[in-house]
N, CA, C and O atoms as a GROMACS GRO file, in nm:
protein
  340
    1UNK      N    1  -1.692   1.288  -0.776
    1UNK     CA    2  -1.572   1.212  -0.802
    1UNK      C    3  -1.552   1.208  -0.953
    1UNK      O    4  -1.643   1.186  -1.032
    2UNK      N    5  -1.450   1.228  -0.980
    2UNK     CA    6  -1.372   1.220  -1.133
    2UNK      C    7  -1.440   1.107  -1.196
    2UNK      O    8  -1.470   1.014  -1.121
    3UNK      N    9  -1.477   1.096  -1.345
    3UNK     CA   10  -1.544   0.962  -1.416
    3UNK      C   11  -1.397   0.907  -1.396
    3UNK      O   12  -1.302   0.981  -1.371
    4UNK      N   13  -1.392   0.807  -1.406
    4UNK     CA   14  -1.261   0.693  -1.433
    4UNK      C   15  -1.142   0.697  -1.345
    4UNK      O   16  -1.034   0.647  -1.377
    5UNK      N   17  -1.164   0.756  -1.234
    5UNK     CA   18  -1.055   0.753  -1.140
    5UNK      C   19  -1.004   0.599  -1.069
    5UNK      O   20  -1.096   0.517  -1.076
    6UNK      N   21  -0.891   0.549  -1.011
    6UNK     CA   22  -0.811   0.432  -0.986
    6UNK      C   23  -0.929   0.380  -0.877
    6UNK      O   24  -0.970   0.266  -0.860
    7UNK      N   25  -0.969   0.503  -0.810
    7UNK     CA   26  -1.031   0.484  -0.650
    7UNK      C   27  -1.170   0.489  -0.633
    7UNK      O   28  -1.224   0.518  -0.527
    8UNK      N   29  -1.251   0.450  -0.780
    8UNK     CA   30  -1.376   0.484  -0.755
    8UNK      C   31  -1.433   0.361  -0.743
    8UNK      O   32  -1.525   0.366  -0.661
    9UNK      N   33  -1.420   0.261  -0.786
    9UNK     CA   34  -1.479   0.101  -0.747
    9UNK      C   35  -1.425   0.110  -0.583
    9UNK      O   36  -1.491   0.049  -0.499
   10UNK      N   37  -1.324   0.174  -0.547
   10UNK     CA   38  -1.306   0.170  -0.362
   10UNK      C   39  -1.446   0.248  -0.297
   10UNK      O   40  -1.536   0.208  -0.223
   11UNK      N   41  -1.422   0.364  -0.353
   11UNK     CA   42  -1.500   0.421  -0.300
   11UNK      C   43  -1.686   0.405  -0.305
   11UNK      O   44  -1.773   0.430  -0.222
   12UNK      N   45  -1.689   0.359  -0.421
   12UNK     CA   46  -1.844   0.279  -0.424
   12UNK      C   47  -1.872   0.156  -0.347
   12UNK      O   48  -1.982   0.117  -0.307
   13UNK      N   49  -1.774   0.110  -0.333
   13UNK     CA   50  -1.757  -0.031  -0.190
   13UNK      C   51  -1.808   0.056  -0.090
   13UNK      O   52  -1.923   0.098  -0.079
   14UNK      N   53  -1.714   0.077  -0.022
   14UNK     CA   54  -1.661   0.147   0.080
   14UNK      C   55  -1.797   0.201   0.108
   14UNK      O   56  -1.855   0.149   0.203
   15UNK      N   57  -1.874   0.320   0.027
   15UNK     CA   58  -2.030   0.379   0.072
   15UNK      C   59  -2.144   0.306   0.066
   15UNK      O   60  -2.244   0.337   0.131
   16UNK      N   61  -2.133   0.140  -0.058
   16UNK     CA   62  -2.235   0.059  -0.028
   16UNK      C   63  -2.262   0.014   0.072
   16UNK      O   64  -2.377   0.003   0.116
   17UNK      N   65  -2.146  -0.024   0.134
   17UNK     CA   66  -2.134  -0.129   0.292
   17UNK      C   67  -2.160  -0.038   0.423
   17UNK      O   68  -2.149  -0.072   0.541
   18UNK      N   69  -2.197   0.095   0.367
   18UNK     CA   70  -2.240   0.211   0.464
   18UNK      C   71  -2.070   0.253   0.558
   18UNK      O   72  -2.068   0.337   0.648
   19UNK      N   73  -1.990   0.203   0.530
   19UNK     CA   74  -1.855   0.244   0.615
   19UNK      C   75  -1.793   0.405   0.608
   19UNK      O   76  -1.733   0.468   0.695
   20UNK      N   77  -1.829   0.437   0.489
   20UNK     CA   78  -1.818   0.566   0.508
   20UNK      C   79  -1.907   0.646   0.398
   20UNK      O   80  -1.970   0.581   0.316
   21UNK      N   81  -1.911   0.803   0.398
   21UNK     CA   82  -2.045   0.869   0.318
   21UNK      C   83  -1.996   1.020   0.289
   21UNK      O   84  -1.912   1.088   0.346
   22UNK      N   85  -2.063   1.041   0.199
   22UNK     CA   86  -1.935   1.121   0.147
   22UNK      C   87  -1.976   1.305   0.253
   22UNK      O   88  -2.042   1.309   0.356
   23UNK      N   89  -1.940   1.375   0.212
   23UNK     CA   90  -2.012   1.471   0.285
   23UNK      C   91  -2.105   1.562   0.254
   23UNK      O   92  -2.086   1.670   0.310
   24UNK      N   93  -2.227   1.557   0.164
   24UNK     CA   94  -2.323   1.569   0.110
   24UNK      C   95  -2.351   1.446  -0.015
   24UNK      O   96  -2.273   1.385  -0.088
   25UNK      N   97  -2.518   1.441   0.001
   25UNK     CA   98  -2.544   1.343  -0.137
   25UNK      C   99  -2.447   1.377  -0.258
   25UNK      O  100  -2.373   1.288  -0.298
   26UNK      N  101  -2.445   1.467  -0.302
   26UNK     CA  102  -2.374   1.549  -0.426
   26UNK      C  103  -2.214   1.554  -0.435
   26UNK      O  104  -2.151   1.580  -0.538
   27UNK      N  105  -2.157   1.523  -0.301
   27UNK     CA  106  -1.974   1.551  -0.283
   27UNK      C  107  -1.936   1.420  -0.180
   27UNK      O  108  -1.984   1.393  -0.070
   28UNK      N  109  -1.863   1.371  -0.235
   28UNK     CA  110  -1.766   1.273  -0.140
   28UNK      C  111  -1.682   1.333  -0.044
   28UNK      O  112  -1.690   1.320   0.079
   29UNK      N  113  -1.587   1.411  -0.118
   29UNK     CA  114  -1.487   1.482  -0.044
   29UNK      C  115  -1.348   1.434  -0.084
   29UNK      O  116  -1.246   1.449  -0.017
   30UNK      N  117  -1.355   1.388  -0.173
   30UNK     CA  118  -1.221   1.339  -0.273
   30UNK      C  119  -1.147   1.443  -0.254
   30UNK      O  120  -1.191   1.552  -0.291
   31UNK      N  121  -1.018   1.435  -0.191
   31UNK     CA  122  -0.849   1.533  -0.259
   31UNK      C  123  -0.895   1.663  -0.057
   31UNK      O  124  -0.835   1.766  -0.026
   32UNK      N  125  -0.999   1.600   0.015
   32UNK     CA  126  -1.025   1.695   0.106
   32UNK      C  127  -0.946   1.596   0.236
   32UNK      O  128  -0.940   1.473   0.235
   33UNK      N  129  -0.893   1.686   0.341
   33UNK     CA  130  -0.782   1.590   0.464
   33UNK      C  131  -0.919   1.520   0.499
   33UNK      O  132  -1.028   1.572   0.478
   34UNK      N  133  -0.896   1.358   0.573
   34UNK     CA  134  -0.940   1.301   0.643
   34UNK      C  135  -0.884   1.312   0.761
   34UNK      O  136  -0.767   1.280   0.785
   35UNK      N  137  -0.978   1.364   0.853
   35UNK     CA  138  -0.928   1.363   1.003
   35UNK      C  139  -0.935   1.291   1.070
   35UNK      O  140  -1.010   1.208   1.019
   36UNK      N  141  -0.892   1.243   1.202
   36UNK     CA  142  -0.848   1.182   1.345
   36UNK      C  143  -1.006   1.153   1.388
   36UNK      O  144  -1.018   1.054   1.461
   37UNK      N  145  -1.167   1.245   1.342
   37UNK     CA  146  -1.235   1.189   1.430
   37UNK      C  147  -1.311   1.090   1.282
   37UNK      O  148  -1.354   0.975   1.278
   38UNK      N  149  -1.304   1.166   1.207
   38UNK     CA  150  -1.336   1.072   1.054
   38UNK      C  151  -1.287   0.960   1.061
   38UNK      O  152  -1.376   0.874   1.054
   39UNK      N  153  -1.176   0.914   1.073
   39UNK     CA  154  -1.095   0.815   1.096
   39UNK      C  155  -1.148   0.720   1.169
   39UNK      O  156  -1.174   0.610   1.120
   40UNK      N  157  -1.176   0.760   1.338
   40UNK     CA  158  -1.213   0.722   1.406
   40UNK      C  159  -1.378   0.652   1.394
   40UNK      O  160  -1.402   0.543   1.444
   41UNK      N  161  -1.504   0.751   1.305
   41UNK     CA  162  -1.577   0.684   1.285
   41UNK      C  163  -1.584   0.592   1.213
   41UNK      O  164  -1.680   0.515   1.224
   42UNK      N  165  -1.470   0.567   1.104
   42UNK     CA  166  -1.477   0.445   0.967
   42UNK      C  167  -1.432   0.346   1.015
   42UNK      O  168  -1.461   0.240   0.959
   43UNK      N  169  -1.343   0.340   1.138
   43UNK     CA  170  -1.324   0.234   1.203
   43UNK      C  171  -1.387   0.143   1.314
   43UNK      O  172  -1.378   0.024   1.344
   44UNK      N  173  -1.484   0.294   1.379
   44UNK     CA  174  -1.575   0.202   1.467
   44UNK      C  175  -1.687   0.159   1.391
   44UNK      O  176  -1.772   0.092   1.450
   45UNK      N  177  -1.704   0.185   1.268
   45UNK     CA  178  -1.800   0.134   1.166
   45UNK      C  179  -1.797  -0.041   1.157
   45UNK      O  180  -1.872  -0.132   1.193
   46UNK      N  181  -1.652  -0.027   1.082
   46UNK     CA  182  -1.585  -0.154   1.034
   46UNK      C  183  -1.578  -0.248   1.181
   46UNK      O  184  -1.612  -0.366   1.174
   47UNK      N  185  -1.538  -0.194   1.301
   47UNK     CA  186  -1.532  -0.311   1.400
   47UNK      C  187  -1.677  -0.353   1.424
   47UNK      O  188  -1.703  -0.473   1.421
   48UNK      N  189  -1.802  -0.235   1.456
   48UNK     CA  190  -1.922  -0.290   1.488
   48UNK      C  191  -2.011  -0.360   1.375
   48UNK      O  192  -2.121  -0.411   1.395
   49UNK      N  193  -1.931  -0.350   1.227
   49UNK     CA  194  -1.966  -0.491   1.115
   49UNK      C  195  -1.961  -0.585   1.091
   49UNK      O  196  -2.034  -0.651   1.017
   50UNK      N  197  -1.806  -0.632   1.190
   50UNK     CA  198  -1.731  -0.738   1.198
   50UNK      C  199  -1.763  -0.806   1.317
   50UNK      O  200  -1.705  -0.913   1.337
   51UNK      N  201  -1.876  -0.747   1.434
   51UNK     CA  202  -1.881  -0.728   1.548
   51UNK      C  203  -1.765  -0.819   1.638
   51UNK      O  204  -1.754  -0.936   1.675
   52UNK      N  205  -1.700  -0.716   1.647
   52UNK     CA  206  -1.552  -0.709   1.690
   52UNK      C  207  -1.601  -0.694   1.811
   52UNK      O  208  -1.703  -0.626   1.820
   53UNK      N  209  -1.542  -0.751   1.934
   53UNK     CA  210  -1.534  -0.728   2.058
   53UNK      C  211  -1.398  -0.654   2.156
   53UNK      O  212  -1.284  -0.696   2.175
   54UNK      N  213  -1.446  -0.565   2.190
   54UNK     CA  214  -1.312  -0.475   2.240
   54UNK      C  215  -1.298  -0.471   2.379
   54UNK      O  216  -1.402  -0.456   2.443
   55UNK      N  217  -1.220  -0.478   2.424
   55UNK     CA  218  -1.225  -0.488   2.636
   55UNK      C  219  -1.178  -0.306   2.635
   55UNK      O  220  -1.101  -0.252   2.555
   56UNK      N  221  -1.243  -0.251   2.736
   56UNK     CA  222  -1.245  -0.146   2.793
   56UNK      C  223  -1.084  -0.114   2.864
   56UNK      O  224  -1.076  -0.171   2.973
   57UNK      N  225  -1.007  -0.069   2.843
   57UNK     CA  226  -0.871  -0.012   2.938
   57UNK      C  227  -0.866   0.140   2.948
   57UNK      O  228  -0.896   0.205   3.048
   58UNK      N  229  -0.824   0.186   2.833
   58UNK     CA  230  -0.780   0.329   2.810
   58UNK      C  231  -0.955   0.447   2.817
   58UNK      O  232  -1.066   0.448   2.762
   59UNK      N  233  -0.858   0.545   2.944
   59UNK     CA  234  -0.981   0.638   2.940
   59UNK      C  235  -0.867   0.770   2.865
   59UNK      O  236  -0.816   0.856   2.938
   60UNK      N  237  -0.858   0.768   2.808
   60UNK     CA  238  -0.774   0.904   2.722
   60UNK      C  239  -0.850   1.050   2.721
   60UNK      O  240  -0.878   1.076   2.604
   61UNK      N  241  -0.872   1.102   2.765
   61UNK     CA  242  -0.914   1.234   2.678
   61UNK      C  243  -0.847   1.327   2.618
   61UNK      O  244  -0.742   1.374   2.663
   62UNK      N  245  -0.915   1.369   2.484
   62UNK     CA  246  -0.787   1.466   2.407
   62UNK      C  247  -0.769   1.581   2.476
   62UNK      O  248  -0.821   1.601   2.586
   63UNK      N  249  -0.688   1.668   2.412
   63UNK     CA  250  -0.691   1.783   2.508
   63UNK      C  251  -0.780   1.858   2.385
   63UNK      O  252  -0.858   1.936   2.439
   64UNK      N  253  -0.791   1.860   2.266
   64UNK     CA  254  -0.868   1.899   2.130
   64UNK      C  255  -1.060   1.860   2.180
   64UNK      O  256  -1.151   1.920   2.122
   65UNK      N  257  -1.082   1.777   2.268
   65UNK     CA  258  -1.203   1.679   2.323
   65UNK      C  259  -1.304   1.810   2.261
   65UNK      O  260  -1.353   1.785   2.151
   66UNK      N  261  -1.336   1.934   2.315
   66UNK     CA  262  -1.462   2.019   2.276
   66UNK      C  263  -1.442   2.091   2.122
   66UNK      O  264  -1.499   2.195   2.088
   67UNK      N  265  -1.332   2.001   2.021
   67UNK     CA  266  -1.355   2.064   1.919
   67UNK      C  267  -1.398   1.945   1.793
   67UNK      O  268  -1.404   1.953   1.670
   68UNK      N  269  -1.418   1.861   1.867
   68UNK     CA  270  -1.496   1.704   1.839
   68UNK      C  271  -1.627   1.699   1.810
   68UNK      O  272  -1.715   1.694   1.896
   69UNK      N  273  -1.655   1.700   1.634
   69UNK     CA  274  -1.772   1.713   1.610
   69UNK      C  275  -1.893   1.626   1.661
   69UNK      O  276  -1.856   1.516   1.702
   70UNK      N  277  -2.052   1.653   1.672
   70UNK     CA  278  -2.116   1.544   1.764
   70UNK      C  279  -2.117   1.430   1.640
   70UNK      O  280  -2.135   1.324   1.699
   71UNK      N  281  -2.108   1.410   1.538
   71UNK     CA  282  -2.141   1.324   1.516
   71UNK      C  283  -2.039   1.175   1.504
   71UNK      O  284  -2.059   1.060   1.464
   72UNK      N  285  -1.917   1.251   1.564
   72UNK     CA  286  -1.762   1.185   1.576
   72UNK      C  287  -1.776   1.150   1.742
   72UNK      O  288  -1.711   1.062   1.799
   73UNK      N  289  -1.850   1.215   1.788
   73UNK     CA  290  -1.830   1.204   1.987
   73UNK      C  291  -1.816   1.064   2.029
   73UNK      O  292  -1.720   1.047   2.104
   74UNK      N  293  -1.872   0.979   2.008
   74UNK     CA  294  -1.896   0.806   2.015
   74UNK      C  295  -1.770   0.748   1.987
   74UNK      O  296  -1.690   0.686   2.056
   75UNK      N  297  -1.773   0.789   1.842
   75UNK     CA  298  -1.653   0.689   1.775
   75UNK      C  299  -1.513   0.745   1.863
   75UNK      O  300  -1.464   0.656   1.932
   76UNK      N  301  -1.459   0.849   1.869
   76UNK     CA  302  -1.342   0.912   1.904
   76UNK      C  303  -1.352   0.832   2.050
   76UNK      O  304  -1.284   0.734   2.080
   77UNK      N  305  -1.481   0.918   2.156
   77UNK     CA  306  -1.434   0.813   2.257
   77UNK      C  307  -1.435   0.647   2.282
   77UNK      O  308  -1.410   0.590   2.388
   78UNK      N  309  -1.465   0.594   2.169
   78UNK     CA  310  -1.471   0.428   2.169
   78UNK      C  311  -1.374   0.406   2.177
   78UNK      O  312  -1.331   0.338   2.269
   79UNK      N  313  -1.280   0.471   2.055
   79UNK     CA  314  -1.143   0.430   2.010
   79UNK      C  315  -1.023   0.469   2.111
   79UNK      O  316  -0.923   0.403   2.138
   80UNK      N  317  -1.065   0.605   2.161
   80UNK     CA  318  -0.958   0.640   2.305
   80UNK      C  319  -0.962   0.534   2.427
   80UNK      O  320  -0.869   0.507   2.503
   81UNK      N  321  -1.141   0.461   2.428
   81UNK     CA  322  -1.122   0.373   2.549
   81UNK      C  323  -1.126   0.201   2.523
   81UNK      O  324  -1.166   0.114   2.600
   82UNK      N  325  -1.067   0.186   2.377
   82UNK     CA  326  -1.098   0.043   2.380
   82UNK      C  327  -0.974   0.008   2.326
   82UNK      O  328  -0.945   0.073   2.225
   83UNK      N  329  -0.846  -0.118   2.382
   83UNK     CA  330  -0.778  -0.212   2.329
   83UNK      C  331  -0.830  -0.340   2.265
   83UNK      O  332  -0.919  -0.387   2.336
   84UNK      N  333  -0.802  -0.430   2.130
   84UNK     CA  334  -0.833  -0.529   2.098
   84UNK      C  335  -0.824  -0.628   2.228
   84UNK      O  336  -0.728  -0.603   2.301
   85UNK      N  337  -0.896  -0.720   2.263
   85UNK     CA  338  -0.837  -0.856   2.315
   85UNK      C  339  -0.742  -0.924   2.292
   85UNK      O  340  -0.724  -1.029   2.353
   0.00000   0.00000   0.00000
């Protein structure tokens, strides 16, 4: 990450509190797309911190489902099968 960038006190939050990590010790991934299952894990991060309770409704599957990295598999299907209360 750039010395003195707007977003780097975010981003040192953000990896202390373990919510998200960059994609090697050495690279964050600054200026790289964040995807749909990335997404999906920073959020089931943040709900199981907050321990958020979610009721079960939606069974969704993508039609993309076998190009879903394993370490996204959890979070993606949490978020396809869970509405807030």
């Amino acid at each position: 990450m750039p010395a003195g960038v707007w977003y780097a006190s975010f981003v040192r939050a953000a990896g202390a509190s373990k919510l998200i990590v960059g994609v090697s010790n050495d690279e964050f991934g600054v200026g790289q797309t964040l995807t749909r299952q990335d997404l999906a894990v920073i959020l089931k991060r943040v709900l199981d911190k907050n321990k958020v309770t979610l009721k079960s409704e939606n069974t969704t599957i993508f039609a993309d489902n076998s190009e879903i990295s394993d370490y996204a598999k959890e979070a993606v299907a949490a978020s396809a099968r869970y509405q807030a209360m």
